[in-house]
C-alpha positions in Angstrom: 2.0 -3.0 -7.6 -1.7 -2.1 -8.1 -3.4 1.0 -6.3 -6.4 0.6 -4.7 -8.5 4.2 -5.1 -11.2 5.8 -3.6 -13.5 8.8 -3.3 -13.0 10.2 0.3 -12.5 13.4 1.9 -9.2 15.3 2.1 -8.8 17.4 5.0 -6.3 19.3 3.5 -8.1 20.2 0.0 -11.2 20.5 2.1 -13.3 18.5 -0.4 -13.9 15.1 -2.0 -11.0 13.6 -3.6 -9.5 10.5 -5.2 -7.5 8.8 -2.8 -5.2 5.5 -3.5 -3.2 3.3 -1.7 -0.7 0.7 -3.2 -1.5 -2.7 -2.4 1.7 -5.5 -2.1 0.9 -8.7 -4.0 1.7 -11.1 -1.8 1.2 -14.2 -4.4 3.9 -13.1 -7.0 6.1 -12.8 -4.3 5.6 -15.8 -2.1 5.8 -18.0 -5.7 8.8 -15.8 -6.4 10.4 -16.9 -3.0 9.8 -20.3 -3.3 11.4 -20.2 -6.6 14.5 -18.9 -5.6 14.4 -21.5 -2.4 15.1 -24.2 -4.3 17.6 -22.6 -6.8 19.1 -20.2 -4.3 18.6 -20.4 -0.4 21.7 -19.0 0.7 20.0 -15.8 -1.5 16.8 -16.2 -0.9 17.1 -16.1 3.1 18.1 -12.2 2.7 15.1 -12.4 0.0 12.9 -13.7 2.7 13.6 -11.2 5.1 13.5 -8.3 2.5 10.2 -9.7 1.1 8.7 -9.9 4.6 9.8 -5.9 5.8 8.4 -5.1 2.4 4.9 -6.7 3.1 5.0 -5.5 6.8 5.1 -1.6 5.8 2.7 -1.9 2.9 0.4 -3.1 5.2 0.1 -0.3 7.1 -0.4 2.2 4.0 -2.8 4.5 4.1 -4.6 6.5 1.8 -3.6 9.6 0.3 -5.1 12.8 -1.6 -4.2 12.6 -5.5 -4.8 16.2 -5.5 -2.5 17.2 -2.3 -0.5 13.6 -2.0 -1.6 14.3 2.0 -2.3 11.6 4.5 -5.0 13.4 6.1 -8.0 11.9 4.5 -11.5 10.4 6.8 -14.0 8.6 5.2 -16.7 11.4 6.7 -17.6 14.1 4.8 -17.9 17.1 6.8 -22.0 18.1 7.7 -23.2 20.8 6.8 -24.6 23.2 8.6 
């Protein structure tokens, strides 16, 4: 899996971070799937639908704080005052 990072504001650390989130790559694994298809479908039915909830909650990943590994992170940076 790769990571996508960012710079981005933790709320927790209460300053700029690097933040990463892991990306699914969905081309390795729909090649993969075919694959197995044609050499395996009774197999690759269960690897369909494991392949498919594995996309789904990757999708909704969010960033975290390398520093804290907290979820709350905004792209704002707090104004000063």
């Amino acid at each position: 899996m790769s990571k996508e990072q960012r710079f981005m504001y933790c709320n927790s650390c209460r300053k700029e971070v690097l933040a990463q989130k892991s990306e699914t790559q969905h081309i390795i694994h729909f090649i993969l799937t075919i694959v197995f298809a044609l050499l395996w479908l009774p197999i690759a039915f269960f690897y369909v639908i494991f392949w498919v909830f594995i996309a789904l909650s990757n999708s909704s990943s969010s960033f975290k704080c390398t520093t804290c590994d907290s979820s709350n992170i905004s792209t704002n940076l707090p104004q000063n005052p």
